[in-house]
N, C-alpha and C positions, 0 to 999 in steps of 0.2 A: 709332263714333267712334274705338275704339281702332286700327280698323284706316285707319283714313284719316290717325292718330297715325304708325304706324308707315312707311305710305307715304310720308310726306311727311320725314321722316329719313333715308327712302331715296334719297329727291330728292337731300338734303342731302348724304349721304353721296357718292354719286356724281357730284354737278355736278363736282368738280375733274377728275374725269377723263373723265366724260362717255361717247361712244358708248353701247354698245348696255345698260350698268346703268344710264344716264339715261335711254332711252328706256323700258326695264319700268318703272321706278320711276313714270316719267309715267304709266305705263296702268294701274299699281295705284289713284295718286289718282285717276284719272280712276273707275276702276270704283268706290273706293270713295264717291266723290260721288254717282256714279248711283246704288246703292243706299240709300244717304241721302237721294236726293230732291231732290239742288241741280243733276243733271245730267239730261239725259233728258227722254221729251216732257214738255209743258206742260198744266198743271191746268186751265189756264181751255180749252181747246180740249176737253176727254175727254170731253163730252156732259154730264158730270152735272149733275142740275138746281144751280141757285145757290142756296144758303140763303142767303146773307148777309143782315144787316138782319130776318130773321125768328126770332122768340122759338122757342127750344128746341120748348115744347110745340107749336107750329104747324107742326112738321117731320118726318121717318120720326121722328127722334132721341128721339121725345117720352118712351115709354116709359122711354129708358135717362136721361133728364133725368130724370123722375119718382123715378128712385130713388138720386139726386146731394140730400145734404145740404144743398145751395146751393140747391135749385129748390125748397126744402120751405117756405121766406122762414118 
């Protein structure tokens, strides 16, 4: 986050004069989104099975559910 902070002050920094420190500045946000997970390929296509809608214990997850103070009810 911090550095997707600082990218985007870069933006800032550079829009009034623009060329080529607004264009790094753009490829910093850009990279630091992709790292973050808001850029780059998509979740639902990557093969892995869907859990959704199924309870913790019904999934690999179970074990690590099992020993979450929330799954103890």
């Amino acid at each position: 986050m911090s550095d997707l902070g600082r990218a985007r002050a870069a933006v800032k920094a550079a829009r009034p004069e623009g060329g080529p420190a607004l264009t790094k500045a753009r490829a910093e946000v850009d990279a630091a989104k992709v790292a973050l997970g808001e850029r780059g390929p998509v979740w639902w296509t990557d093969g892995a099975l869907d859990l959704n809608r199924h309870m913790a214990r019904n999934t690999p997850y179970a074990d690590w559910a099992a020993r979450r103070d929330w799954a103890k009810g």
